[in-house]
N, C-alpha and C positions, 0 to 999 in steps of 0.2 A: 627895647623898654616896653613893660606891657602895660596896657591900655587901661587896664581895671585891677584890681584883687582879686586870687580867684579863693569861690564860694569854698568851705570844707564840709559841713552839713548834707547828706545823701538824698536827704530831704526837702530841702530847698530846689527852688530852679531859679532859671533867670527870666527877665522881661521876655527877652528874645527867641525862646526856647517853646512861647504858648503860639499856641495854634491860634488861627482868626476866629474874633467868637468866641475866645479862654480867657478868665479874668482870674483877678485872684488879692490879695492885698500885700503894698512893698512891706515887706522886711528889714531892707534895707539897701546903701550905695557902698558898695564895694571898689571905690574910686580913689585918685588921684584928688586932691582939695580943690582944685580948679573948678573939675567935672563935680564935683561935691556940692560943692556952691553953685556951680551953674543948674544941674538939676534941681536943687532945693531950690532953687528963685522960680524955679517952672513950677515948683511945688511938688516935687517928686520927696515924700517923707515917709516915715515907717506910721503902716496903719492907713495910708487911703489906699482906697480901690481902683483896681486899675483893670482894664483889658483891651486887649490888642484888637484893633479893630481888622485890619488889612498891614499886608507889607507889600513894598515896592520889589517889582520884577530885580533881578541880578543882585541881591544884597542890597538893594536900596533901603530906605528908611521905611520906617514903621510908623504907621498911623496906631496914636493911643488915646484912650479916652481916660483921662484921670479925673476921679471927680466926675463933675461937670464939666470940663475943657478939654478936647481934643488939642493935640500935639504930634508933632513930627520928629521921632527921633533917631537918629542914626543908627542901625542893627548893632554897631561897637557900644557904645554909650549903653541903650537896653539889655548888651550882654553885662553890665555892670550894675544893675538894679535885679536885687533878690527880693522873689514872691515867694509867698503860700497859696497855688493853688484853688481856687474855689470853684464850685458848680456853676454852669453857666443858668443865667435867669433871663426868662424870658420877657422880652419887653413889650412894655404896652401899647 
């Protein structure tokens, strides 16, 4: 049984897929209702920004900065949240 829905869009990517330092804003959860609602309670919603800060050695989880709040999320889960992509900005 698979984990997420997968994206159809050429253009889209997922969470999972940006490099450390790559941000870009969700689009959307391409989920199960469980995982749907449990990202939404973290505040994973189409339209904030996100970017990946660091992932963990062997497919471990991903450090994200959404918003304002850092979170740790599982590489499966972030393959289930679609971005667009944006320039990275540098900070102050």
């Amino acid at each position: 049984m698979p984990h997420c829905n997968k994206t159809t869009a050429s253009t889209e990517s997922t969470l999972e897929k940006l490099a450390p330092g790559e941000g870009g804003r969700v689009l959307g959860v391409n989920a199960g209702e469980a995982l749907y609602h449990r990202l939404a309670a973290l505040g994973v919603r189409s339209g904030e920004s996100v970017v990946l800060l660091r992932r963990a050695p062997f497919g471990g989880p991903l450090q994200v900065r959404l918003g304002m709040t850092d979170l740790m999320l599982r590489a499966e889960d972030a393959r289930c949240i679609r971005v667009a992509r944006e320039p990275a900005q540098e900070s102050a």
